[in-house]
C-alpha positions in Angstrom: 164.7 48.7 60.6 164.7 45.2 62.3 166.2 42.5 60.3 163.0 40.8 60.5 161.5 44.0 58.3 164.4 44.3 56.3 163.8 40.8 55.1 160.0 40.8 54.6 161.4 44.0 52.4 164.1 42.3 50.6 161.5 39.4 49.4 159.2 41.9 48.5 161.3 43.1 46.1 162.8 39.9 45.2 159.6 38.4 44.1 158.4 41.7 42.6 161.4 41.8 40.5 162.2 38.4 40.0 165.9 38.8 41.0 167.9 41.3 43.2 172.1 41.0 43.6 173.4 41.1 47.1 175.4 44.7 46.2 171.9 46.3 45.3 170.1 45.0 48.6 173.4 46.4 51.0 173.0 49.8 48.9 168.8 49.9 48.8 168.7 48.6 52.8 172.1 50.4 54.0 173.8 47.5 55.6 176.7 45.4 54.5 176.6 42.9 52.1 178.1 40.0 54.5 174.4 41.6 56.5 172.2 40.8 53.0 174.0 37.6 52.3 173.0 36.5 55.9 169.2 38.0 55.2 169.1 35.6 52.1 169.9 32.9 54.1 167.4 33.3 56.3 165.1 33.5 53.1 166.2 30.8 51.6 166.3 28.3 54.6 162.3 29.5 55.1 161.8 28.6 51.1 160.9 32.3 50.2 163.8 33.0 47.9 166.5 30.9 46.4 170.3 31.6 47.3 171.9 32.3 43.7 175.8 33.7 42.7 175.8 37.3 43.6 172.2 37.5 44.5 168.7 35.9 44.8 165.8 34.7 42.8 162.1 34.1 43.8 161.9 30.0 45.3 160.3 28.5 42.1 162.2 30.7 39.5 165.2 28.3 39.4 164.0 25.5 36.6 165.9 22.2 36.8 163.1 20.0 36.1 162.4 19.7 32.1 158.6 18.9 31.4 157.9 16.6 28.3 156.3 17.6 24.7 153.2 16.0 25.8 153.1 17.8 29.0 153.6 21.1 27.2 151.3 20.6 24.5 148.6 21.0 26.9 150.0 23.4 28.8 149.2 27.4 27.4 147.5 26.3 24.0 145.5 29.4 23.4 148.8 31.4 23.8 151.0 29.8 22.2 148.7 29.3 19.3 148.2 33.1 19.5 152.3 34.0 19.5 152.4 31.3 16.1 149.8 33.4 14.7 151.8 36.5 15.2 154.8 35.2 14.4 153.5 34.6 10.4 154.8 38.3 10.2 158.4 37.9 10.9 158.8 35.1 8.3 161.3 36.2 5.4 159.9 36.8 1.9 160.4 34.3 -1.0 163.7 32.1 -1.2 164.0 33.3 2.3 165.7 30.8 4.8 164.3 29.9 8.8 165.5 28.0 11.7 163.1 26.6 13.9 163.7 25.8 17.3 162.6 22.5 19.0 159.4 23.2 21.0 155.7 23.2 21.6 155.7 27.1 21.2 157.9 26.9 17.8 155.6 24.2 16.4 152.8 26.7 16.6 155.0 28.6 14.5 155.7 26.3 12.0 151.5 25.6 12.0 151.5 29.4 11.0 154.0 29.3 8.1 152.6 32.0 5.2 151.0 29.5 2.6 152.5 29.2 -0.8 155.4 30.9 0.5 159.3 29.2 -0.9 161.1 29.1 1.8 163.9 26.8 3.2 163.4 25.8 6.8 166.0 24.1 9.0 164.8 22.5 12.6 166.3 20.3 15.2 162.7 19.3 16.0 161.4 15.8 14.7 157.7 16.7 14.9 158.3 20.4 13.1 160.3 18.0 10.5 157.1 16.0 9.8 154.8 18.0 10.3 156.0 20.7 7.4 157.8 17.8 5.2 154.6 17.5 2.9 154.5 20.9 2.1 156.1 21.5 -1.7 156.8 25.0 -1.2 159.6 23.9 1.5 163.1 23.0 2.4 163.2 21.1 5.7 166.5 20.4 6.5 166.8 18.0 9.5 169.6 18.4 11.8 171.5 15.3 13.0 172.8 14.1 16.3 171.2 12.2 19.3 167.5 12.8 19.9 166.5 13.3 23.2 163.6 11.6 24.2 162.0 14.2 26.3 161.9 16.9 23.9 162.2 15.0 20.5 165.1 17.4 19.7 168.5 16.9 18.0 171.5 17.5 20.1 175.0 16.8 19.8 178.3 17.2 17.9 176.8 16.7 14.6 173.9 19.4 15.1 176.6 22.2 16.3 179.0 21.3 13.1 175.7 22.1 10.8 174.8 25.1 12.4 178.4 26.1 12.6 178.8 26.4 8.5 175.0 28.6 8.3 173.9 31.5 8.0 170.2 32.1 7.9 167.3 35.1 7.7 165.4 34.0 10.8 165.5 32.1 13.6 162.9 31.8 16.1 163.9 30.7 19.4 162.0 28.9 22.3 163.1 29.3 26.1 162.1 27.4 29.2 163.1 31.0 31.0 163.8 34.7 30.4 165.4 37.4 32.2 167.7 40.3 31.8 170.3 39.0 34.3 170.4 35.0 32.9 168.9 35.8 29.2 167.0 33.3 27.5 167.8 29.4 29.4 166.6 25.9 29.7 167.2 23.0 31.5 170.0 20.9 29.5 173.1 22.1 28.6 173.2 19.7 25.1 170.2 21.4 24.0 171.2 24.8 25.4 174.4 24.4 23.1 172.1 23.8 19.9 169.9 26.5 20.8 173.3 28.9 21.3 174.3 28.2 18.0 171.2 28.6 16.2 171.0 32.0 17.8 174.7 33.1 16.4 173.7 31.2 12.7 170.8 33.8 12.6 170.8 37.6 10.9 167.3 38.1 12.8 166.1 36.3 16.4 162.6 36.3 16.7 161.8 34.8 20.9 158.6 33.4 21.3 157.3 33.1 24.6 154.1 32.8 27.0 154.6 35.2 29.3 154.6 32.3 32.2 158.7 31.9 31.0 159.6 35.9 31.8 161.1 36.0 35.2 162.2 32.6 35.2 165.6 31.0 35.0 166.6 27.5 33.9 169.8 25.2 34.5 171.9 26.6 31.6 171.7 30.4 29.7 172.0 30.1 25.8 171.3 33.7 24.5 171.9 37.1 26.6 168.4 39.0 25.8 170.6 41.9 24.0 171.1 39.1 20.9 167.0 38.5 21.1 165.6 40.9 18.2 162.1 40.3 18.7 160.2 38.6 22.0 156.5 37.6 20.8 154.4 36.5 24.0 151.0 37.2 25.1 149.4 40.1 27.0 150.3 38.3 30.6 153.3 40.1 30.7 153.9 43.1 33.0 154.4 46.9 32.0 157.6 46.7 34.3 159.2 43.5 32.2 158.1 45.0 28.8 159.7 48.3 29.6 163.1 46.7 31.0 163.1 44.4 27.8 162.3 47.3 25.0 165.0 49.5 27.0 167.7 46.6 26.5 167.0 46.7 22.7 164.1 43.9 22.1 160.9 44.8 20.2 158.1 43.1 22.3 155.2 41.9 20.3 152.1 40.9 22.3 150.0 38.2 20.3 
């Protein structure tokens, strides 16, 4: 094989796969890895892939840039609308307790709390705090800390010491990306700490997710997927990612 063919291969399955390490490529092409690593290069200098520790990704799967609420709320509506929906089934019976993630995705959620239902619900989110505040049935319990502007989420020292002292039935979980290799991640590490804790505060994890986010990887990791219970996203995801996610132990609920 040519190097010219074994790279048009190795992107291939780069971008079919959404990652691939350099000791798979040596082993799958039958050259050295110091031959793959200077493949990727190649790949990467053209902008087909991007150059990652111990492997590559596909060039847009690396997510650095963080897009705003507003942004987002127009972004996927029917979706996300449809994962909240779904997600009404996971919700703990009476007296039960919920963490909400900060999100567009999770705020569907919260629009698709069981009515009449007694539950205590604890957010980091601002507009998830309003928005369920009138209802009698509910809790809300506010986490503190510095609010970032971008996401309306609290961050911070005094949202980790919280978090730290419960224990709760449910959480549900946003993600700006998922994969096997990087687990659930999003762009800033302050709200990638929250969202770390909230996981480990949780007996169940529910993940909800348009299937846009599956094959994509942020700046910082917060959850390996083997501590994801549940991933609820919509029908846009591939056979191949479903069966590589239900073999490392999630349930995957298409809404």
């Amino acid at each position: 094989m040519y190097p010219e063919e074994r790279q048009q291969a190795i992107a291939t399955r780069v971008l079919s796969r959404g990652r691939a390490s350099v000791t798979e490529l040596a082993e799958v092409y039958a050259v050295t890895t110091e031959t793959v690593r200077r493949d990727l290069a190649v790949l990467d200098r053209a902008g087909v892939l991007r150059r990652v520790h111990g492997g590559a990704v596909p060039a847009g799967a690396l997510r650095l840039v963080e897009p705003g609420v507003a942004e987002r709320e127009s972004t996927r509506t029917e979706a996300k609308s449809a994962i909240g929906a779904a997600a009404a089934d996971f919700f703990p019976p009476e007296g039960g307790t919920v963490l909400l993630d900060a999100g567009t995705t999770t705020a569907q959620v919260a629009a698709h709390l069981p009515a009449g239902r007694r539950l205590s619900v604890v957010t980091n989110s601002i507009p998830i705090a309003a928005r369920l505040n009138g209802s009698p049935e509910l809790t809300v319990h506010l986490l503190g800390g510095r609010v970032r502007a971008l996401t309306q989420a609290a961050v911070g020292d005094a949202a980790l010491r919280m978090l730290d002292n419960l224990r709760v039935d449910v959480a549900f979980m946003g993600a700006n990306g998922i994969t096997l290799d990087h687990g659930l991640s999003t762009p800033d590490a302050d709200e990638a700490a929250v969202k770390r804790a909230m996981v480990h505060a949780a007996n169940y994890v529910v993940a909800v997710a348009d299937s846009s986010k599956l094959g994509q990887e942020s700046f910082v990791g917060f959850a390996p997927v083997a501590e994801i219970d549940t991933l609820i996203t919509d029908p846009g995801i591939s056979d191949a990612q479903t069966r590589a996610l239900t073999a490392a132990g999630v349930e995957v609920v298409l809404a």
